[in-house]
Backbone and ligand atoms as CSV (ligand in chain L), in Angstrom:
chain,resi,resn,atom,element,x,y,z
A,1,UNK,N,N,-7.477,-83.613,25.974
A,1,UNK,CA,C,-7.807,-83.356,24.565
A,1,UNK,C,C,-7.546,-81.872,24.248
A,2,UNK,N,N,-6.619,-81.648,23.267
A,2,UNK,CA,C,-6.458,-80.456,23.198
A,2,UNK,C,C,-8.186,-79.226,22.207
A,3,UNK,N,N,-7.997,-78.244,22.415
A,3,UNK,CA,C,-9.019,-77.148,22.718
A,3,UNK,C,C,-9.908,-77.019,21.036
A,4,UNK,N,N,-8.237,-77.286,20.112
A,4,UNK,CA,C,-8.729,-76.875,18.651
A,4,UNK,C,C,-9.426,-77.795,17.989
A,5,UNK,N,N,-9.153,-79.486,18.944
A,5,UNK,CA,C,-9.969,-80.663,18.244
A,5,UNK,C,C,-11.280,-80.492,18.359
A,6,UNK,N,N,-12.302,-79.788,18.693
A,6,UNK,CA,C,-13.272,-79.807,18.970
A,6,UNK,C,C,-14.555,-81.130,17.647
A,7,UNK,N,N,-15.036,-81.841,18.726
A,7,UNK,CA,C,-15.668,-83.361,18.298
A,7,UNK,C,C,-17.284,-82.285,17.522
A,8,UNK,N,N,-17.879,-82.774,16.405
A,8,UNK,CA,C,-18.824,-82.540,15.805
A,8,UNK,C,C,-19.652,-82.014,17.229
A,9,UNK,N,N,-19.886,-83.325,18.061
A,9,UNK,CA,C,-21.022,-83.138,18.974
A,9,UNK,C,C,-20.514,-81.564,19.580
A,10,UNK,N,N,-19.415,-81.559,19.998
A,10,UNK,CA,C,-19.252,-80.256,20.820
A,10,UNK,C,C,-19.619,-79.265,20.072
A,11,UNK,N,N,-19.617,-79.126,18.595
A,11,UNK,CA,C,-20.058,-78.374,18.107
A,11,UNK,C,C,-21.625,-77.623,18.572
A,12,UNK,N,N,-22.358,-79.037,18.194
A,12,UNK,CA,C,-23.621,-79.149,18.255
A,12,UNK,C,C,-24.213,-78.263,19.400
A,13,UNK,N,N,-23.457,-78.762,20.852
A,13,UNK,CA,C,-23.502,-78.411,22.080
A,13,UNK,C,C,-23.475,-76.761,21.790
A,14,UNK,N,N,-22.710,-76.530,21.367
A,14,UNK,CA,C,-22.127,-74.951,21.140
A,14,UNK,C,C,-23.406,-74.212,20.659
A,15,UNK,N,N,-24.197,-75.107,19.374
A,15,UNK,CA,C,-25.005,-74.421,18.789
A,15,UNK,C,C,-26.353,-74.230,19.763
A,16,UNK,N,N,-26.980,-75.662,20.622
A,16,UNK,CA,C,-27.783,-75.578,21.348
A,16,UNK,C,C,-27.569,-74.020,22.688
A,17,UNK,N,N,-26.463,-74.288,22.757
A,17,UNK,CA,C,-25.878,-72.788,23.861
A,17,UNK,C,C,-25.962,-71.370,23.309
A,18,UNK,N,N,-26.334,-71.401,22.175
A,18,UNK,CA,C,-26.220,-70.257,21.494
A,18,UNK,C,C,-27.956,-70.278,21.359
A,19,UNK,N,N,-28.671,-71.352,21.195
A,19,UNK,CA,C,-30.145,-70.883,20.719
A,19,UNK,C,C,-30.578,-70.410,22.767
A,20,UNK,N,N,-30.137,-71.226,23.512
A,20,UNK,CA,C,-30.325,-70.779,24.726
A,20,UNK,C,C,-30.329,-69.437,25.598
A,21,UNK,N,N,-28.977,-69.422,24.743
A,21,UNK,CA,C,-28.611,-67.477,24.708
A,21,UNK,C,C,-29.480,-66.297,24.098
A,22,UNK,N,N,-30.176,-67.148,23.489
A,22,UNK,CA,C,-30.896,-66.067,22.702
A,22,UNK,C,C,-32.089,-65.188,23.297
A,23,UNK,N,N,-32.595,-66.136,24.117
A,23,UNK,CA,C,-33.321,-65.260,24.784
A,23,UNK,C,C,-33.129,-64.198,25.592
A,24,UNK,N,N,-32.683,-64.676,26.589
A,24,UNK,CA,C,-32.175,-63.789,28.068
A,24,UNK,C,C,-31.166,-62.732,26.872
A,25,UNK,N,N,-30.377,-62.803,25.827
A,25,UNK,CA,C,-30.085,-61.361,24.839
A,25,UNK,C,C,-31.298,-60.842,24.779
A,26,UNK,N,N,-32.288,-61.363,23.760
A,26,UNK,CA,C,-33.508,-60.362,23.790
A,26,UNK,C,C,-33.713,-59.827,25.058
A,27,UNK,N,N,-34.374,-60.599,25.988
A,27,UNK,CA,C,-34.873,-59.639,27.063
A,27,UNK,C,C,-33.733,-58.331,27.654
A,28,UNK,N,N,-32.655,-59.078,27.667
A,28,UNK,CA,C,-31.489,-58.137,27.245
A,28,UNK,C,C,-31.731,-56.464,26.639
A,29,UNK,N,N,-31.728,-56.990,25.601
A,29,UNK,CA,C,-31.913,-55.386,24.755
A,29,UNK,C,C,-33.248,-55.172,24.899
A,30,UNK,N,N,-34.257,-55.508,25.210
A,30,UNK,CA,C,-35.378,-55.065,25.590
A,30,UNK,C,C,-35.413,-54.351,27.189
A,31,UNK,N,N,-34.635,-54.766,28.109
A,31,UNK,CA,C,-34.773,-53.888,28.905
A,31,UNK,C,C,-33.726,-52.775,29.002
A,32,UNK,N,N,-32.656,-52.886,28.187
A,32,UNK,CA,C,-32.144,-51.461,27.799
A,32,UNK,C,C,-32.668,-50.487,26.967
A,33,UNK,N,N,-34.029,-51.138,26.069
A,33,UNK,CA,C,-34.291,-49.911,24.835
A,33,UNK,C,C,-35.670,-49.421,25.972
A,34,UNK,N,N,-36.131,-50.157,26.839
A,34,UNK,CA,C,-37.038,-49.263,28.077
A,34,UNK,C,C,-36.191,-48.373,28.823
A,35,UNK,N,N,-35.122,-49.437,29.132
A,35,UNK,CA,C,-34.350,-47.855,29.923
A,35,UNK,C,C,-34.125,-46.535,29.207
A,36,UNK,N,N,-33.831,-46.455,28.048
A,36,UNK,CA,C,-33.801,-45.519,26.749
A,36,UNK,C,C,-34.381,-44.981,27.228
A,37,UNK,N,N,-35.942,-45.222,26.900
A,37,UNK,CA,C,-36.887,-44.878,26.748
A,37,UNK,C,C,-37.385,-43.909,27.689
A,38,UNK,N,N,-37.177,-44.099,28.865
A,38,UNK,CA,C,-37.701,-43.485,30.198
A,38,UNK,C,C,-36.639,-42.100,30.341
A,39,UNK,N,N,-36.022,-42.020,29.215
A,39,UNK,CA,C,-35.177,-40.718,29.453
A,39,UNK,C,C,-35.691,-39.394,28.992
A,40,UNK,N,N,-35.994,-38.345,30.132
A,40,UNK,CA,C,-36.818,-37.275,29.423
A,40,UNK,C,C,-35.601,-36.293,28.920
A,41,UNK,N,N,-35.823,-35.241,27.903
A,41,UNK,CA,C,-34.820,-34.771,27.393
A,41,UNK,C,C,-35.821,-33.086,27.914
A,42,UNK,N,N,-35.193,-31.973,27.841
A,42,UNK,CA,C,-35.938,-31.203,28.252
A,42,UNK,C,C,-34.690,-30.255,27.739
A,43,UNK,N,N,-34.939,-28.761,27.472
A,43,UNK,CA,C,-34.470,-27.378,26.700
A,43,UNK,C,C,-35.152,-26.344,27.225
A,44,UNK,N,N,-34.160,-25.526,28.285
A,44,UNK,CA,C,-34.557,-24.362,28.719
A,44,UNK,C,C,-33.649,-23.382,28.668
A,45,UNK,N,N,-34.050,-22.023,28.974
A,45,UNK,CA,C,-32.785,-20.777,29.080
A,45,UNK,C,C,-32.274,-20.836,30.642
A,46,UNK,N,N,-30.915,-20.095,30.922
A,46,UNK,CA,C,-30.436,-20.147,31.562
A,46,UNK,C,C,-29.419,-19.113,31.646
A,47,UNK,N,N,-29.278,-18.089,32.349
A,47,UNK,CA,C,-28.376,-16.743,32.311
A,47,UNK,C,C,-26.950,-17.069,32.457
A,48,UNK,N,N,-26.126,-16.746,32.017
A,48,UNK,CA,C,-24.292,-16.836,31.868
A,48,UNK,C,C,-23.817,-16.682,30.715
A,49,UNK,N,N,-22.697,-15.785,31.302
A,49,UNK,CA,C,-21.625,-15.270,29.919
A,49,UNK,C,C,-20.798,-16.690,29.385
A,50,UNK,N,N,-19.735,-17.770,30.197
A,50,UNK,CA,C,-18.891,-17.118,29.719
A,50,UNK,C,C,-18.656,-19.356,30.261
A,51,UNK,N,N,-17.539,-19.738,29.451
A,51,UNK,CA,C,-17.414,-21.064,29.664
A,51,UNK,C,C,-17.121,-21.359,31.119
A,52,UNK,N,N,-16.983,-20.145,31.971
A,52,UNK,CA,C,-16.857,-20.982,33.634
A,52,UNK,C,C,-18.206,-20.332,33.821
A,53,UNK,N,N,-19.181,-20.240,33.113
A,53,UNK,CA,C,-20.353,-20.492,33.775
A,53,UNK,C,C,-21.440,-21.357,33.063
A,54,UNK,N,N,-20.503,-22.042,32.198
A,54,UNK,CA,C,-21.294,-23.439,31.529
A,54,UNK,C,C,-20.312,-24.591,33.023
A,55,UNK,N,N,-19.464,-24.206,33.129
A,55,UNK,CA,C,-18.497,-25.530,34.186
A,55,UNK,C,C,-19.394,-25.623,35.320
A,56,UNK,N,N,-20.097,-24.044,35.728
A,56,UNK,CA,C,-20.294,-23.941,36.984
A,56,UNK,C,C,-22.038,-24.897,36.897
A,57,UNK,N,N,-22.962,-24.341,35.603
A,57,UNK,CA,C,-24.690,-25.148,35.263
A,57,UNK,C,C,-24.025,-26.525,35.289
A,58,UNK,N,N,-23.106,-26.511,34.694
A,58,UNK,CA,C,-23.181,-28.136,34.134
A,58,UNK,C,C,-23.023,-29.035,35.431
A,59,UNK,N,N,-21.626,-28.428,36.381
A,59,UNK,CA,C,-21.172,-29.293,37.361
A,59,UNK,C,C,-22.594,-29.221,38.518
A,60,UNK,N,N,-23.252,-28.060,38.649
A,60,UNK,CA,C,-24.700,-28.125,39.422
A,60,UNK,C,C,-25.502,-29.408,39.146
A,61,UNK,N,N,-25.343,-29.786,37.755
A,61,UNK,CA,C,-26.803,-30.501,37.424
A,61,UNK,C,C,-26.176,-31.980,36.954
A,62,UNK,N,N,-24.914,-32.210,37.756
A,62,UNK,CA,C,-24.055,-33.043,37.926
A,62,UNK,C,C,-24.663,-34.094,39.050
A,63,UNK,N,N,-25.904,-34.458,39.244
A,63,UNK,CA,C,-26.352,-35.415,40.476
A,63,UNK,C,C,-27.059,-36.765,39.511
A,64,UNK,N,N,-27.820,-37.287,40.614
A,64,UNK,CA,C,-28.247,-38.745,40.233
A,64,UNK,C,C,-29.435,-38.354,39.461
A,65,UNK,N,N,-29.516,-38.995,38.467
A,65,UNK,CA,C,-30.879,-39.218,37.843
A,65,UNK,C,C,-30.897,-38.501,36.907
A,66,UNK,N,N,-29.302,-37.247,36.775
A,66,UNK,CA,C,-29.202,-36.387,35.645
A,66,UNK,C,C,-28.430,-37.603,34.456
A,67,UNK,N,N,-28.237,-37.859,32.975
A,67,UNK,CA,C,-27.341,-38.385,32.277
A,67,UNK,C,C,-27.075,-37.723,31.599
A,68,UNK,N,N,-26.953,-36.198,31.095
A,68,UNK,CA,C,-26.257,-35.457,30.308
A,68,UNK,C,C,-27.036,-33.963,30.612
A,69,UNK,N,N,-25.751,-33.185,30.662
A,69,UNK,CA,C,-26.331,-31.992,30.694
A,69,UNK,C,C,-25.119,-30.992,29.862
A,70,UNK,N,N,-25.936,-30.442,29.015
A,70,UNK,CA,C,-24.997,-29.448,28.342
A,70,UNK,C,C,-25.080,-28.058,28.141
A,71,UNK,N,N,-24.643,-27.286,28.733
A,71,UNK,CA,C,-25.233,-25.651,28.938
A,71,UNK,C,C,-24.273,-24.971,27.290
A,72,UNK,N,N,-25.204,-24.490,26.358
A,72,UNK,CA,C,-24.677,-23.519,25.312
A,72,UNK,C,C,-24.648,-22.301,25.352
A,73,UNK,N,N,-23.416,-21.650,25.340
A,73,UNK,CA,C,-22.761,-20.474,25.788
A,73,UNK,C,C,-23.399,-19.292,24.555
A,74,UNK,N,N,-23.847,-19.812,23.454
A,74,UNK,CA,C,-24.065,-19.007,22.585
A,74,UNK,C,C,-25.856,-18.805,22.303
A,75,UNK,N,N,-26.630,-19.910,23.023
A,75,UNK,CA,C,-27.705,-19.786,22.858
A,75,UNK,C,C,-28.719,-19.372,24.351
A,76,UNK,N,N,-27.839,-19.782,25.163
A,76,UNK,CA,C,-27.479,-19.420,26.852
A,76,UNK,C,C,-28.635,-20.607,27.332
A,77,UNK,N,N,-28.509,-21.763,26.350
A,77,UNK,CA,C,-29.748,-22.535,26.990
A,77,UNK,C,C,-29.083,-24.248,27.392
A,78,UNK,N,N,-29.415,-24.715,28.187
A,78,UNK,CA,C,-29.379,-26.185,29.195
A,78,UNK,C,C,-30.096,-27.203,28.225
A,79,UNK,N,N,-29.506,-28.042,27.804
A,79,UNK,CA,C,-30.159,-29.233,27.593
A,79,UNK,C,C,-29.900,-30.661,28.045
A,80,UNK,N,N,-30.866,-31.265,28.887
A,80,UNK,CA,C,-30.866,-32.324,30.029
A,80,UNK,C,C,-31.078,-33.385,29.494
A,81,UNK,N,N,-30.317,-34.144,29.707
A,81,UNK,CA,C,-31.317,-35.599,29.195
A,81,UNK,C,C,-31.263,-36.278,30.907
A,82,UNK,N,N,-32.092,-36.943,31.635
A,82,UNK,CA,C,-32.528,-37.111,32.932
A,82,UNK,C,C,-33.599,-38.007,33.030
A,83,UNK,N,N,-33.602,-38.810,34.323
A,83,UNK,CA,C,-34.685,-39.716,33.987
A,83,UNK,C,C,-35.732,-38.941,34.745
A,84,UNK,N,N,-36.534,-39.216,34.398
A,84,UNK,CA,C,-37.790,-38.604,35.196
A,84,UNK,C,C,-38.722,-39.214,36.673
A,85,UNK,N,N,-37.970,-40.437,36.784
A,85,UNK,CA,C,-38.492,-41.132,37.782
A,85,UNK,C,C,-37.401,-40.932,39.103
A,86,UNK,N,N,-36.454,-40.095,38.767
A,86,UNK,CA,C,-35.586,-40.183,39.680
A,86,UNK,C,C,-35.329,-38.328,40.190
A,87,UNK,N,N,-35.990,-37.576,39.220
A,87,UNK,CA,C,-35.665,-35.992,39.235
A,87,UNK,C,C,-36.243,-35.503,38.292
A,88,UNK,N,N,-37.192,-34.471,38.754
A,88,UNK,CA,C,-38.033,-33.506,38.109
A,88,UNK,C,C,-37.032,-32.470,37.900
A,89,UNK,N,N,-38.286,-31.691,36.433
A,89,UNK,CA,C,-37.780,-30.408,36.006
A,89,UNK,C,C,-37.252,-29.387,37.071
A,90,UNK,N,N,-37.895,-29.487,37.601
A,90,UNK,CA,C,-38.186,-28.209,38.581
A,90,UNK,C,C,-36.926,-28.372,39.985
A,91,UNK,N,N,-36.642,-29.719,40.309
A,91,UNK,CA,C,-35.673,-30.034,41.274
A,91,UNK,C,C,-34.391,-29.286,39.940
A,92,UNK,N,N,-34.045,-29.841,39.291
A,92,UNK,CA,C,-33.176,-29.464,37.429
A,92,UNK,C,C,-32.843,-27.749,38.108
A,93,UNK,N,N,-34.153,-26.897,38.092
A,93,UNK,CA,C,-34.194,-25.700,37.977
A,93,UNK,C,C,-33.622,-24.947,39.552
A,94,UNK,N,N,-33.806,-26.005,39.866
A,94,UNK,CA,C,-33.858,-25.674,41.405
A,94,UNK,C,C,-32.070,-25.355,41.960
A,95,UNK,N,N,-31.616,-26.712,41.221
A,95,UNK,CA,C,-30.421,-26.962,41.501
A,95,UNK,C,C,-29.468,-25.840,40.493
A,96,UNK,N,N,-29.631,-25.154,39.373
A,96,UNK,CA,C,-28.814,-24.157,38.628
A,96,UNK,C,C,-28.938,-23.075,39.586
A,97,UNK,N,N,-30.299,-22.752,40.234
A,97,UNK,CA,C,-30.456,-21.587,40.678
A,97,UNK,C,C,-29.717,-21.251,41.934
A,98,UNK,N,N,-29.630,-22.701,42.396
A,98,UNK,CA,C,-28.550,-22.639,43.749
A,98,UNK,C,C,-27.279,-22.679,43.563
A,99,UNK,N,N,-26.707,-22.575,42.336
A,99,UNK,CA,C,-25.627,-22.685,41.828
A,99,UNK,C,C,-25.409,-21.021,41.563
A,100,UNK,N,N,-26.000,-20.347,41.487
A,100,UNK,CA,C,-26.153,-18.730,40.945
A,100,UNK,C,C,-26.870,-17.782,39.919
A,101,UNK,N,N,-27.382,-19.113,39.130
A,101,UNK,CA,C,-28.297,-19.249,37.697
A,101,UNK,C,C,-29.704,-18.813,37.615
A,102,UNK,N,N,-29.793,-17.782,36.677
A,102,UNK,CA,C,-31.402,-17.930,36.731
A,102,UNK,C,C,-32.128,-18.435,35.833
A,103,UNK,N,N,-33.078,-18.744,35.756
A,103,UNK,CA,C,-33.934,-20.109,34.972
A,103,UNK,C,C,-35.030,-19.878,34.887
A,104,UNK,N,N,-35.862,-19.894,34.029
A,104,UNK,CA,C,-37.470,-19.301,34.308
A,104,UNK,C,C,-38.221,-20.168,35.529
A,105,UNK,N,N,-38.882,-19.304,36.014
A,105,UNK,CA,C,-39.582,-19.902,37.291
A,105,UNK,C,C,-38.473,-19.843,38.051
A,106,UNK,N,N,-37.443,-20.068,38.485
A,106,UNK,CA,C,-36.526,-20.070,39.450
A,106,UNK,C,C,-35.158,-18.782,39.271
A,107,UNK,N,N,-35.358,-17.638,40.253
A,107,UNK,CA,C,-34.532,-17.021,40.484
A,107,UNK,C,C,-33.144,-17.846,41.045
A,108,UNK,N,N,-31.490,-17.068,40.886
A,108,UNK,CA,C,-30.553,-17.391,41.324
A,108,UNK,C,C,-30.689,-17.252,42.870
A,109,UNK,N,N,-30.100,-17.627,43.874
A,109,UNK,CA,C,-29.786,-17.465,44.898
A,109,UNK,C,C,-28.823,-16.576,44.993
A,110,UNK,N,N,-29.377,-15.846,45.765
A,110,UNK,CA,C,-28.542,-14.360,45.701
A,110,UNK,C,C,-26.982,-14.738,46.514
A,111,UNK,N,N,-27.305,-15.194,47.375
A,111,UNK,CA,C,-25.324,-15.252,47.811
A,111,UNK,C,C,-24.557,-15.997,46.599
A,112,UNK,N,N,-24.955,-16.866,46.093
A,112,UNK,CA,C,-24.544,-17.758,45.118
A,112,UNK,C,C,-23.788,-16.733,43.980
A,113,UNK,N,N,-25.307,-15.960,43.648
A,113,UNK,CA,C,-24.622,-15.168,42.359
A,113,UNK,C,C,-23.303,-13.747,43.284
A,114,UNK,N,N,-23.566,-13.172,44.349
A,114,UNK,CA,C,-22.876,-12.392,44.750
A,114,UNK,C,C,-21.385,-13.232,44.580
A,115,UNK,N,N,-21.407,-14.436,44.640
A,115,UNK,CA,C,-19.585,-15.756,45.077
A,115,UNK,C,C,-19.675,-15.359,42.920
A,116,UNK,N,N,-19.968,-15.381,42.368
A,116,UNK,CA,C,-19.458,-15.449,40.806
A,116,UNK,C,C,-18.724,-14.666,40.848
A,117,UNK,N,N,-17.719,-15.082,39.776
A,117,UNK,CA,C,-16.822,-14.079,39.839
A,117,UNK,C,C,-16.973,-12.618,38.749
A,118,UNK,N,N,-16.970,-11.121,38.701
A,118,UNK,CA,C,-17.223,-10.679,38.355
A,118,UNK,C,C,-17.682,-10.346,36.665
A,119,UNK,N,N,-16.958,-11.071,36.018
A,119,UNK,CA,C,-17.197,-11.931,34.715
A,119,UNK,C,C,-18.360,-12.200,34.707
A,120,UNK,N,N,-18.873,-13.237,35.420
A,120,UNK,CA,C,-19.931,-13.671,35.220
A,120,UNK,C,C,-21.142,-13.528,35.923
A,121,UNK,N,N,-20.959,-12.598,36.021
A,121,UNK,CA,C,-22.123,-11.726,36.551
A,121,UNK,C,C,-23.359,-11.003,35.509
A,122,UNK,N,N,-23.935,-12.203,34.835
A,122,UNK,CA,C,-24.581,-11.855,33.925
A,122,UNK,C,C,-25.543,-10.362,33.820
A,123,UNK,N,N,-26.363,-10.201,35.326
A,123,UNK,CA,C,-26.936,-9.396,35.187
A,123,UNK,C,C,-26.385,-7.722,35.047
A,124,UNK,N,N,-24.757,-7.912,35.458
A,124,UNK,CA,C,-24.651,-6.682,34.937
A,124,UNK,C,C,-23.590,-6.310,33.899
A,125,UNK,N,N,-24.736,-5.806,32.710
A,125,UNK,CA,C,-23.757,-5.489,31.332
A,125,UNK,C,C,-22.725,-4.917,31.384
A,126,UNK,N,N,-21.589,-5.162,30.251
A,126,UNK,CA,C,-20.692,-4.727,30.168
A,126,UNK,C,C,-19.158,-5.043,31.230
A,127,UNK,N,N,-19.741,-6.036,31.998
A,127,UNK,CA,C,-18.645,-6.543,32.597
A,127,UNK,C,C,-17.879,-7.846,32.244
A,128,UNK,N,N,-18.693,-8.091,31.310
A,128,UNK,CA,C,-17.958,-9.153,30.611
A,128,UNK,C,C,-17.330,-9.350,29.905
A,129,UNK,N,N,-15.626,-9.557,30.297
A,129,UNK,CA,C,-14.290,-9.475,30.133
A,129,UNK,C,C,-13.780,-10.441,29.495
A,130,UNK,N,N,-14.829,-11.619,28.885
A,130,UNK,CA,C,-14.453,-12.450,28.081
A,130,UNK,C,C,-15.166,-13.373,27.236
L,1,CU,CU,CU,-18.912,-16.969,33.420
């Protein structure tokens, strides 16, 4: 029987498959608007001149449990969106600072910032060449 004849009943069938569907959709989007939900968003400062030292915060805070991180070059501040059941603030802070970054509560790691390249060497003025 070809595909386009479709018989009333198959219809019917179609419609019963669709009220069936309906649920397991809801629970569906109900357990994606919890997953939403569980996403903490968090806004802190963070020391760097210059867009390779937004490459360098951003690619740091590049692990599991992070889902967006965006370092602003003009306001010099990190904003995370991250779940919280998987990574705290403070691991967040932990991980820029080992990158070369300083962050309140968490100093850079000093070899880290000594490897930047002189550019971005926030703490000392006037070397910033771009
Ligand atoms: Cu830089």
């Amino acid at each position: 029987m070809p595909k386009h004849k479709l018989k009333p009943q198959t219809y019917k069938s179609l419609l019963n498959m669709k009220k069936t569907l309906l649920l397991p959709l809801l629970l569906l989007i109900g357990f994606f608007t919890s997953a939403t939900a569980q996403t903490t968003e968090t806004t802190f400062p963070v020391s760097g001149n210059c867009s390779m030292c937004k490459k360098r915060i951003e690619t740091a805070l590049d692990v599991k449990g992070v889902q967006e991180a965006v370092w602003n070059v003009d306001t010099k501040k990190v904003t995370i969106k991250y779940k919280a059941s998987k990574i705290s603030e403070d691991e967040l802070k932990k991980l820029i600072a080992s990158a070369g970054y300083d962050t309140p509560g968490y100093t850079a790691d000093s070899a880290a910032y000594k490897k930047l390249p002189d550019c971005c060497q926030y703490r000392t003025p006037g070397k910033h060449s771009h």
